[in-house]
mmCIF file of the N, C-alpha and C atoms, coordinates in Angstrom:
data_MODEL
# 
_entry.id   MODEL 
# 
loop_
_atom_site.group_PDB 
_atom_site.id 
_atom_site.type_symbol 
_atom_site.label_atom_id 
_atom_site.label_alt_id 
_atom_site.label_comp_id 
_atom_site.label_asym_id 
_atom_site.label_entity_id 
_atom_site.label_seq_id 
_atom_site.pdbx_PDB_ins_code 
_atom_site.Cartn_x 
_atom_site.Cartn_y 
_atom_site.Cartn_z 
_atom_site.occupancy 
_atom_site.B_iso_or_equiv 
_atom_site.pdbx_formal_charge 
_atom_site.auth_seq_id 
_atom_site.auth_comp_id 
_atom_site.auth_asym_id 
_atom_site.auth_atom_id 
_atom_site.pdbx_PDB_model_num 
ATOM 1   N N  . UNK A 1 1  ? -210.527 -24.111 -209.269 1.00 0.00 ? 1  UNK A N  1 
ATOM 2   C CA . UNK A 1 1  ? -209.407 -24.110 -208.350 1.00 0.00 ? 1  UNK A CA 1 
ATOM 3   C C  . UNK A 1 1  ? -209.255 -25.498 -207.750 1.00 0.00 ? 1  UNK A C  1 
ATOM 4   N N  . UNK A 1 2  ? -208.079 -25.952 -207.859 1.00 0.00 ? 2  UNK A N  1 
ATOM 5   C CA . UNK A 1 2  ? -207.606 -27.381 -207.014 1.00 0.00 ? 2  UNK A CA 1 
ATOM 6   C C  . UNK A 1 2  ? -206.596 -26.906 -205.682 1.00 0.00 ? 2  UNK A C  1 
ATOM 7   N N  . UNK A 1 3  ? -206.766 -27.700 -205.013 1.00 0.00 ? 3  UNK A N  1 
ATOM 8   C CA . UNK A 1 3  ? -205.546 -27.611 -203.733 1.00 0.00 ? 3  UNK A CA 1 
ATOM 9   C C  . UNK A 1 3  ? -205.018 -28.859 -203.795 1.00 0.00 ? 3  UNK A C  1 
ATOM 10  N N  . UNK A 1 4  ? -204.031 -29.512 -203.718 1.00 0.00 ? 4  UNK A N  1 
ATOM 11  C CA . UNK A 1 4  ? -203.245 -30.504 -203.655 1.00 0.00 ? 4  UNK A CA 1 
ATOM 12  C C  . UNK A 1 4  ? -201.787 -30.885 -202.739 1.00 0.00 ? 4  UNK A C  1 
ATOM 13  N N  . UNK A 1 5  ? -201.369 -31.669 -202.410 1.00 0.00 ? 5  UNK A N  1 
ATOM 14  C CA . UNK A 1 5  ? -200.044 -32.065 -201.989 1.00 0.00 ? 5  UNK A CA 1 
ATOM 15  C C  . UNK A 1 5  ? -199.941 -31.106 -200.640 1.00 0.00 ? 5  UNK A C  1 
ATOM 16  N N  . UNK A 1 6  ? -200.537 -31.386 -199.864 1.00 0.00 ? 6  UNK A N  1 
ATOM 17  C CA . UNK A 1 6  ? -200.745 -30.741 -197.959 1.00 0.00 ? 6  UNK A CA 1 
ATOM 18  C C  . UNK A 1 6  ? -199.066 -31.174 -197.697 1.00 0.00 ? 6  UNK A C  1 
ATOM 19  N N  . UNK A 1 7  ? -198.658 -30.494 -197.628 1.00 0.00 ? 7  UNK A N  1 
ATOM 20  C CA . UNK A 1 7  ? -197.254 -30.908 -196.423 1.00 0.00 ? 7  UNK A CA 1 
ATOM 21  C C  . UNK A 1 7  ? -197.433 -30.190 -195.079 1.00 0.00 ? 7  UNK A C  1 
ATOM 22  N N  . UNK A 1 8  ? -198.211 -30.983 -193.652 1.00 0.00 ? 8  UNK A N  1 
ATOM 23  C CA . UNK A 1 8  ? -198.189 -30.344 -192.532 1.00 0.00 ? 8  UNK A CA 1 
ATOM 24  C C  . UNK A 1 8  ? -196.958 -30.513 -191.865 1.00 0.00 ? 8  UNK A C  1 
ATOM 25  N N  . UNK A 1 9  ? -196.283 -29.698 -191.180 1.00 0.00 ? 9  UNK A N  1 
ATOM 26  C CA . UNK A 1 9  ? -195.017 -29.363 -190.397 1.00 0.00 ? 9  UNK A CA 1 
ATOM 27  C C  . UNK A 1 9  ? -195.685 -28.033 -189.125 1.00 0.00 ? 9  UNK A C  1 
ATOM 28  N N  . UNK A 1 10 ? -194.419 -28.793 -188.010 1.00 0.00 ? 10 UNK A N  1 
ATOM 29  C CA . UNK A 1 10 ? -194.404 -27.980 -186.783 1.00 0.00 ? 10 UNK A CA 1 
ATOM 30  C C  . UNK A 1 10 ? -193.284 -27.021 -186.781 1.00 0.00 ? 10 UNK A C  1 
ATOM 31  N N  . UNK A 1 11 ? -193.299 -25.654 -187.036 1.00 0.00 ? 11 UNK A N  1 
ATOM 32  C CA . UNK A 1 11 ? -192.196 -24.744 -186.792 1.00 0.00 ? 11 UNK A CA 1 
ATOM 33  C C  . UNK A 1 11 ? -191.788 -25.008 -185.581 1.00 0.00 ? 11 UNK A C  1 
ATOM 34  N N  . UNK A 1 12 ? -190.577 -25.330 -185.549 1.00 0.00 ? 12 UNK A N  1 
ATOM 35  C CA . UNK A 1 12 ? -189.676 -25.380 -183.727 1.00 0.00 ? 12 UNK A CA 1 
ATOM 36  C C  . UNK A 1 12 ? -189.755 -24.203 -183.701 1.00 0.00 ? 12 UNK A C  1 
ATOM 37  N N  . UNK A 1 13 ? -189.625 -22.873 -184.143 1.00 0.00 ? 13 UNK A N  1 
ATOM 38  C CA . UNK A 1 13 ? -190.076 -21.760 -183.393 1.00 0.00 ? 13 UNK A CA 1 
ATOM 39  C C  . UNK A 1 13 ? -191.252 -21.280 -182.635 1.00 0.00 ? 13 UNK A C  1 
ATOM 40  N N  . UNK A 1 14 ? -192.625 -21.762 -182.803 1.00 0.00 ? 14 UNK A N  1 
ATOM 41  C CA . UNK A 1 14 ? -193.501 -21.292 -181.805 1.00 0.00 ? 14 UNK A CA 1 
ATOM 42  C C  . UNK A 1 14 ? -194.580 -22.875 -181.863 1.00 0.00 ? 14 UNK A C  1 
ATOM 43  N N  . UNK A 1 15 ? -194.200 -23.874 -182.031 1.00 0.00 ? 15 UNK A N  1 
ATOM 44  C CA . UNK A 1 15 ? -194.596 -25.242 -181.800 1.00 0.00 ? 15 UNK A CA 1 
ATOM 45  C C  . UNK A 1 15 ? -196.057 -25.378 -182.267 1.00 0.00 ? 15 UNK A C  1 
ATOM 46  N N  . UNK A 1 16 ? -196.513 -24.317 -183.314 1.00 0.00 ? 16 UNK A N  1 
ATOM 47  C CA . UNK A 1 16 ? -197.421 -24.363 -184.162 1.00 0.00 ? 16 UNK A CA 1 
ATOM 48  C C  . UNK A 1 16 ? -197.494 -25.916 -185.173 1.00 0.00 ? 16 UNK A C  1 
ATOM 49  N N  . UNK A 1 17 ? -198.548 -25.814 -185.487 1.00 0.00 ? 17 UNK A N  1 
ATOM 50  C CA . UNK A 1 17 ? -198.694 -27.109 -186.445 1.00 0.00 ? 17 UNK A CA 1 
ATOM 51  C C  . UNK A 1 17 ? -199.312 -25.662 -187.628 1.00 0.00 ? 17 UNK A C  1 
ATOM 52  N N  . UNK A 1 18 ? -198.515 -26.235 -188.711 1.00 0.00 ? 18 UNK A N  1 
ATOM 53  C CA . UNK A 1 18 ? -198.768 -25.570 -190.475 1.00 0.00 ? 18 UNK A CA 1 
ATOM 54  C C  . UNK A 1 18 ? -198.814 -26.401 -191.312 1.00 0.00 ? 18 UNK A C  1 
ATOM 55  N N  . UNK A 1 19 ? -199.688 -26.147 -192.309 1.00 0.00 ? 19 UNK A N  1 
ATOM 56  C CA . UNK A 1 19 ? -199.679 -26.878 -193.595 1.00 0.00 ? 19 UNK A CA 1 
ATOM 57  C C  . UNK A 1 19 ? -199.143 -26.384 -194.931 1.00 0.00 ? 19 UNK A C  1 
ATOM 58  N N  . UNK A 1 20 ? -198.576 -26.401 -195.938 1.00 0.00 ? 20 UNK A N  1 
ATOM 59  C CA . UNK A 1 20 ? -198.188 -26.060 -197.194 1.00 0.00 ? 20 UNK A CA 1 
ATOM 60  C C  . UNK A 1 20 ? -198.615 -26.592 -198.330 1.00 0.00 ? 20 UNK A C  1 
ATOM 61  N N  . UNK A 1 21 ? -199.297 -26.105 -199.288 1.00 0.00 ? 21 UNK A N  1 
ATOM 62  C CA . UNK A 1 21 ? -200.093 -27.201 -200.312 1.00 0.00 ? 21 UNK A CA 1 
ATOM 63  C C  . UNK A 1 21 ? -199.915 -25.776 -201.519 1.00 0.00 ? 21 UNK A C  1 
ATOM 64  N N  . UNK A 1 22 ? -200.027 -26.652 -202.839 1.00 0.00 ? 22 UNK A N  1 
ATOM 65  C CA . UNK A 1 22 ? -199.597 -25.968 -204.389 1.00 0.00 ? 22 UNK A CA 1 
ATOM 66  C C  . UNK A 1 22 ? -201.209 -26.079 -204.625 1.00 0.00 ? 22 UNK A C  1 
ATOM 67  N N  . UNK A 1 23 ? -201.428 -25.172 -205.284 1.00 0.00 ? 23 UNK A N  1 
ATOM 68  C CA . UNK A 1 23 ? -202.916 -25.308 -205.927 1.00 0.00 ? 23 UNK A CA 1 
ATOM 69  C C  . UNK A 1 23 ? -202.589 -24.771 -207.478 1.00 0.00 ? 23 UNK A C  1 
ATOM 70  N N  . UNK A 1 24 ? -203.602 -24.941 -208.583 1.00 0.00 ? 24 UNK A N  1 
ATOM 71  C CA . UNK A 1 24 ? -203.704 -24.445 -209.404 1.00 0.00 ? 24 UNK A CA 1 
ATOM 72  C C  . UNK A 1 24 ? -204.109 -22.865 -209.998 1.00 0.00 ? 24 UNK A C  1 
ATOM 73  N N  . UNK A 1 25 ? -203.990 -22.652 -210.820 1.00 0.00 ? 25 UNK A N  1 
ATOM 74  C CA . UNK A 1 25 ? -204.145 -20.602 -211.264 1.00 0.00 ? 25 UNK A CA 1 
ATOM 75  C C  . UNK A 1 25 ? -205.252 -21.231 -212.389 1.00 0.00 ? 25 UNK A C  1 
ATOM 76  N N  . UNK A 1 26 ? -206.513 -20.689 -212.266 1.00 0.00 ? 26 UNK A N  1 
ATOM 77  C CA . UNK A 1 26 ? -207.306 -21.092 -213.505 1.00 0.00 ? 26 UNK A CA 1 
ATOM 78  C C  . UNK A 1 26 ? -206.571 -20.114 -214.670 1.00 0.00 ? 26 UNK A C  1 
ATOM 79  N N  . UNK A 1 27 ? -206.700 -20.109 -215.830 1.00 0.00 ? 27 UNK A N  1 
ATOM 80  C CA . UNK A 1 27 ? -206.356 -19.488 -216.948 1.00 0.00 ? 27 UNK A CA 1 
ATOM 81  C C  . UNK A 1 27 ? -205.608 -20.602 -218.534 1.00 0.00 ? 27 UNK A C  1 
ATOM 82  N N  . UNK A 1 28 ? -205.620 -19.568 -219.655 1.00 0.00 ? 28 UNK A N  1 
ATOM 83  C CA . UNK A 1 28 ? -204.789 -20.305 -220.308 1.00 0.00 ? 28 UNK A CA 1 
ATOM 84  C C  . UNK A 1 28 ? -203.408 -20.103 -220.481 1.00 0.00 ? 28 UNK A C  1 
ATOM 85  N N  . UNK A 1 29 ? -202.512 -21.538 -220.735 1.00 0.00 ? 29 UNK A N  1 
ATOM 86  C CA . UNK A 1 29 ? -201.031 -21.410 -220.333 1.00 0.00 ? 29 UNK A CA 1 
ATOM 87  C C  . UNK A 1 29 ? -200.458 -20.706 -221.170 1.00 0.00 ? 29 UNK A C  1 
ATOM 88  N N  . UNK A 1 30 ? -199.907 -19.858 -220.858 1.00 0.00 ? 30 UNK A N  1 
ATOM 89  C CA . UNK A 1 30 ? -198.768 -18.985 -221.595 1.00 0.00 ? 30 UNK A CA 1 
ATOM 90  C C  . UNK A 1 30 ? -199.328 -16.885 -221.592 1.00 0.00 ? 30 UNK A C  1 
ATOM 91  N N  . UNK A 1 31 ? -200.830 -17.210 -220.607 1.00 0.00 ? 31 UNK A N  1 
ATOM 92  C CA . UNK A 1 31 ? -201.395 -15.845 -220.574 1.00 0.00 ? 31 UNK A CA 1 
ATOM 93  C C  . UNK A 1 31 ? -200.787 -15.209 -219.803 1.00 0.00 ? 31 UNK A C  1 
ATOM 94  N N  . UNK A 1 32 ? -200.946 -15.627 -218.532 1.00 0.00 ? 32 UNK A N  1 
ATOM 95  C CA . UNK A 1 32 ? -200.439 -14.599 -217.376 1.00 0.00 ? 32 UNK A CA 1 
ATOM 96  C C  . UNK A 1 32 ? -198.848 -13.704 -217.435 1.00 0.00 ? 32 UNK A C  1 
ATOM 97  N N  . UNK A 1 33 ? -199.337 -12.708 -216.707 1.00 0.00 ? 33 UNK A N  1 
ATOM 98  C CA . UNK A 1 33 ? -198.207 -12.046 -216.780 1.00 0.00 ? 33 UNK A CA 1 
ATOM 99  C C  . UNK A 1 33 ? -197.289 -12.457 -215.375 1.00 0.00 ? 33 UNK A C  1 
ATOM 100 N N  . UNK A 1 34 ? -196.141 -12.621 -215.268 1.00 0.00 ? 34 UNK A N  1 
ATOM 101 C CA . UNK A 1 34 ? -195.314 -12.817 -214.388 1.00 0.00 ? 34 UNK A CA 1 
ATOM 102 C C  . UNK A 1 34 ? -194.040 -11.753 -214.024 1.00 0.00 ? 34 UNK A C  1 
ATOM 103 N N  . UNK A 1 35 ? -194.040 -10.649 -213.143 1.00 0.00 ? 35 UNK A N  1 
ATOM 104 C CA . UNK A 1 35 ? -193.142 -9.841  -212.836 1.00 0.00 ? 35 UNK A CA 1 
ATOM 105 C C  . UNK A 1 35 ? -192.963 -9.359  -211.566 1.00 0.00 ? 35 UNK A C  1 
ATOM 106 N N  . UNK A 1 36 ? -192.344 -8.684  -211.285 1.00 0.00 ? 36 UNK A N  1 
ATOM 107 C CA . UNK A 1 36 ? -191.624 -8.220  -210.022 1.00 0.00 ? 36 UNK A CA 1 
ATOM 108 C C  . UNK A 1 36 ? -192.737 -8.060  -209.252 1.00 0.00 ? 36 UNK A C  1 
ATOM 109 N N  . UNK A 1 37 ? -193.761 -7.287  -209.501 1.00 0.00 ? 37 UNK A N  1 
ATOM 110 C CA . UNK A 1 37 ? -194.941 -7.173  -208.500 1.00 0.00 ? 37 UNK A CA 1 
ATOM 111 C C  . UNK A 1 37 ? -195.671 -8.786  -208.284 1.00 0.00 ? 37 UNK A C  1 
ATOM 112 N N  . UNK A 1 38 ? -195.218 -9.868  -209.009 1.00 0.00 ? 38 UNK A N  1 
ATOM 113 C CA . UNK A 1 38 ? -196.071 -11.334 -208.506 1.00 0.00 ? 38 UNK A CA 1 
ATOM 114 C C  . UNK A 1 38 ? -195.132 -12.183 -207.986 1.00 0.00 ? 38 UNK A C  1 
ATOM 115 N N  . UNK A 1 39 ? -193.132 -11.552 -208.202 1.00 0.00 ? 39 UNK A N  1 
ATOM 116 C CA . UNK A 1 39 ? -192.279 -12.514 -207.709 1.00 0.00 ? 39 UNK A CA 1 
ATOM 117 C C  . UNK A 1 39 ? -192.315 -12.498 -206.025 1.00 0.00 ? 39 UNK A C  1 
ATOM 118 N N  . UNK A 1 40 ? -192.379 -11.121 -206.192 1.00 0.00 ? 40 UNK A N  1 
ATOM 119 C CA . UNK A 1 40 ? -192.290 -10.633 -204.812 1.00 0.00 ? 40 UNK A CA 1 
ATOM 120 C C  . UNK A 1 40 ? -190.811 -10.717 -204.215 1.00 0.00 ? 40 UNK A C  1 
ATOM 121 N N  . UNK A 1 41 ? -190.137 -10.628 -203.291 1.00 0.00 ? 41 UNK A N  1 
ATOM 122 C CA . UNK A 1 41 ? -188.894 -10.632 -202.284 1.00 0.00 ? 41 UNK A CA 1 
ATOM 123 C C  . UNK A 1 41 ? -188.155 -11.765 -202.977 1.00 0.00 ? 41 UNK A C  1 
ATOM 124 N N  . UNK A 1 42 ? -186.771 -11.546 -203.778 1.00 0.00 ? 42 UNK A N  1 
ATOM 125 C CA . UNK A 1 42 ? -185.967 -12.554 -204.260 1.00 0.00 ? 42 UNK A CA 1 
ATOM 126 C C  . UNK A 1 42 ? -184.744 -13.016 -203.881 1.00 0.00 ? 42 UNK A C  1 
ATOM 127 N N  . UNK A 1 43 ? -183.922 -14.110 -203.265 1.00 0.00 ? 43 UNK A N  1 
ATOM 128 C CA . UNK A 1 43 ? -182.899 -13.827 -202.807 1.00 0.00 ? 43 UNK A CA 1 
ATOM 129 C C  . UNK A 1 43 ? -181.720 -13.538 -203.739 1.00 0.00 ? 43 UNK A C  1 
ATOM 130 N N  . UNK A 1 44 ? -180.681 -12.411 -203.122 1.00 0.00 ? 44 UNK A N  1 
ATOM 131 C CA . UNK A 1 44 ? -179.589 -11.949 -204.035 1.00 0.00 ? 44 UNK A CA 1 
ATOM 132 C C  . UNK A 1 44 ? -178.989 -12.698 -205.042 1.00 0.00 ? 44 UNK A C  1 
ATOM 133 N N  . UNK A 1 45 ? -178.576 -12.614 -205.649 1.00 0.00 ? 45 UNK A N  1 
ATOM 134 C CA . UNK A 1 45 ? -177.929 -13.454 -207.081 1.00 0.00 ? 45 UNK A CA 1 
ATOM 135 C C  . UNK A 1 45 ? -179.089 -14.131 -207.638 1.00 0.00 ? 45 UNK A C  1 
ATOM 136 N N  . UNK A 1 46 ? -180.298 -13.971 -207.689 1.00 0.00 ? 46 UNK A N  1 
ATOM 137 C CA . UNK A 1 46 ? -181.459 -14.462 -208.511 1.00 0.00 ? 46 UNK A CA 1 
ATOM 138 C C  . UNK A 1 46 ? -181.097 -14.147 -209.818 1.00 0.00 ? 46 UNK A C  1 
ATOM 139 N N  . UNK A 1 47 ? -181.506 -14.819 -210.503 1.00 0.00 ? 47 UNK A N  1 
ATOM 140 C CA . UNK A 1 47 ? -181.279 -14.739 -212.076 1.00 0.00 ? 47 UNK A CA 1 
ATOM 141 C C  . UNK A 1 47 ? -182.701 -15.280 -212.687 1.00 0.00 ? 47 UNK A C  1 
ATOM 142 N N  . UNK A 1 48 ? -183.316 -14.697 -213.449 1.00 0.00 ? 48 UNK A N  1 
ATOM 143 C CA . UNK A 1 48 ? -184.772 -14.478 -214.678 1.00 0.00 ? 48 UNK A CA 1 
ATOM 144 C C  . UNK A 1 48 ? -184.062 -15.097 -215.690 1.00 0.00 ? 48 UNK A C  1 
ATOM 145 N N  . UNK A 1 49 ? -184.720 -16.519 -215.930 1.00 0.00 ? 49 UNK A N  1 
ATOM 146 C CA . UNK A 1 49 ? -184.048 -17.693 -216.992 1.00 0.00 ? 49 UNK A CA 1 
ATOM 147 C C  . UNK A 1 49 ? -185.567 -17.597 -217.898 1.00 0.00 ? 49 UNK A C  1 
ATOM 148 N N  . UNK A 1 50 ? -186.637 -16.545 -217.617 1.00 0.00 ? 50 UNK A N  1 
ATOM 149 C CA . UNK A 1 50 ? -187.688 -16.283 -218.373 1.00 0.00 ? 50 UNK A CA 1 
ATOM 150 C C  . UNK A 1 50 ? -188.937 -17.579 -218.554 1.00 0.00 ? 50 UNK A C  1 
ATOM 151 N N  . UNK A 1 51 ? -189.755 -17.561 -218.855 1.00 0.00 ? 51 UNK A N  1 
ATOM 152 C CA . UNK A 1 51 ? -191.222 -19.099 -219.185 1.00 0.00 ? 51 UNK A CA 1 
ATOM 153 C C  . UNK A 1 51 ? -191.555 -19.246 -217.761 1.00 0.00 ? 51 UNK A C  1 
ATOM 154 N N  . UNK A 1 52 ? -191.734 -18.151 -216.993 1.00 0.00 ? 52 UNK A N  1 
ATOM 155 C CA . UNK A 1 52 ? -192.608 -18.108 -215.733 1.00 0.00 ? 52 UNK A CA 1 
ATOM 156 C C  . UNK A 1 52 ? -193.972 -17.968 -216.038 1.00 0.00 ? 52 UNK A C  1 
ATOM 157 N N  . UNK A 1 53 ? -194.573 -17.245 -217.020 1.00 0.00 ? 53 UNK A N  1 
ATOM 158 C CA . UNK A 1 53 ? -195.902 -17.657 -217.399 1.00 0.00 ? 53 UNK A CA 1 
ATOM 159 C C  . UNK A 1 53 ? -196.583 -18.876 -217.995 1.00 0.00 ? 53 UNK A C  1 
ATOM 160 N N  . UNK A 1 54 ? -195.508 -19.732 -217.937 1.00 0.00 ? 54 UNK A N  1 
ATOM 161 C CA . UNK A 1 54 ? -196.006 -21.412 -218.422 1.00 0.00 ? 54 UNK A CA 1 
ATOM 162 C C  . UNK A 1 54 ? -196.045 -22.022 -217.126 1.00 0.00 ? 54 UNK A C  1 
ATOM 163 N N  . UNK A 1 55 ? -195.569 -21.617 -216.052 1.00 0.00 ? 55 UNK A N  1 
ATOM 164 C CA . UNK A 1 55 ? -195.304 -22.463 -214.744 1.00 0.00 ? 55 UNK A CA 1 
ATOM 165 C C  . UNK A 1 55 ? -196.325 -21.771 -213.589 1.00 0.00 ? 55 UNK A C  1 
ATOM 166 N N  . UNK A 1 56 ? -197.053 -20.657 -213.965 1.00 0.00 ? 56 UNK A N  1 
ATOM 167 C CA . UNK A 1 56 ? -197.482 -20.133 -212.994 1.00 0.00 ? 56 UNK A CA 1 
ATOM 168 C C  . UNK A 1 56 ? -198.539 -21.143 -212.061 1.00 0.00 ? 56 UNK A C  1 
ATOM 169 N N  . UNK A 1 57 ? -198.857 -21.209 -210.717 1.00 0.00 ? 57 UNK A N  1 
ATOM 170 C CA . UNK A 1 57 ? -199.376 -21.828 -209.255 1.00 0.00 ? 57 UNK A CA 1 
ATOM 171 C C  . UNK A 1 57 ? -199.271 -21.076 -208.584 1.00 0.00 ? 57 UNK A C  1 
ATOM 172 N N  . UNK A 1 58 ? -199.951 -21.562 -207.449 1.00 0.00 ? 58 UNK A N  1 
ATOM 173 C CA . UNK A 1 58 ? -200.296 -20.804 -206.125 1.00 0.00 ? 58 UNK A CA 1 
ATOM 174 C C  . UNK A 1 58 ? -199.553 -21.879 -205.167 1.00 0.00 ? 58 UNK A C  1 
ATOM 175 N N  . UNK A 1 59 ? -198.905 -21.308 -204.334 1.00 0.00 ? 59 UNK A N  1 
ATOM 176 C CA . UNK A 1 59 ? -198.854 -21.636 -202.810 1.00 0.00 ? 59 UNK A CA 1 
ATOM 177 C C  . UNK A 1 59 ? -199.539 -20.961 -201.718 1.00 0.00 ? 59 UNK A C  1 
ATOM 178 N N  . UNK A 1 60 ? -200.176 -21.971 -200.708 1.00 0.00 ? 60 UNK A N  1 
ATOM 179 C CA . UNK A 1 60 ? -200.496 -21.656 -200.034 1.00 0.00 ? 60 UNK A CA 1 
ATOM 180 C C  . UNK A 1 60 ? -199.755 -21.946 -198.473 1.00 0.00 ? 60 UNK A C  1 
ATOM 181 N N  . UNK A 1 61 ? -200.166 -21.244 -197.404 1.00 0.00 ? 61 UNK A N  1 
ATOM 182 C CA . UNK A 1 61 ? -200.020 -21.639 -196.362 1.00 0.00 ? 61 UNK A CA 1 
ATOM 183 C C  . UNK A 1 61 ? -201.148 -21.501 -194.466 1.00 0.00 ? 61 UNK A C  1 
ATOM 184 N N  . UNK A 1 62 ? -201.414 -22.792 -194.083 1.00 0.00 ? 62 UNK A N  1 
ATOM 185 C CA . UNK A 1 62 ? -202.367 -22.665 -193.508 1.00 0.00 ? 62 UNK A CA 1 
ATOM 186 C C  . UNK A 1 62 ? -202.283 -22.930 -192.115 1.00 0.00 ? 62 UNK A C  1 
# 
């Protein structure tokens, strides 16, 4: 597992300090499965242009 690229930001809503960083998915590319249960909440007019299992990462937030 890698963590990389920290972007810390202050929400003007509760004057918290957060961080945002991409990490890596160990596996080999083209295994994972990618679907509705890993997209999670999509906004309306989303459209599935498909090769989400070549792109799969993690976001985090801290």
């Amino acid at each position: 597992w890698n963590f990389r690229d920290p972007s810390p930001f202050i929400d003007p809503n509760d004057g918290k300090l957060y961080m945002v960083f991409e990490g890596n998915v160990a596996g080999e590319r083209g295994t994972h499965t990618v679907g509705a249960a890993e997209l999670g909440p999509v906004p309306p007019g989303h459209e599935e242009i498909g090769g989400a299992r070549f792109q799969v990462g993690c976001i985090g937030l801290a």
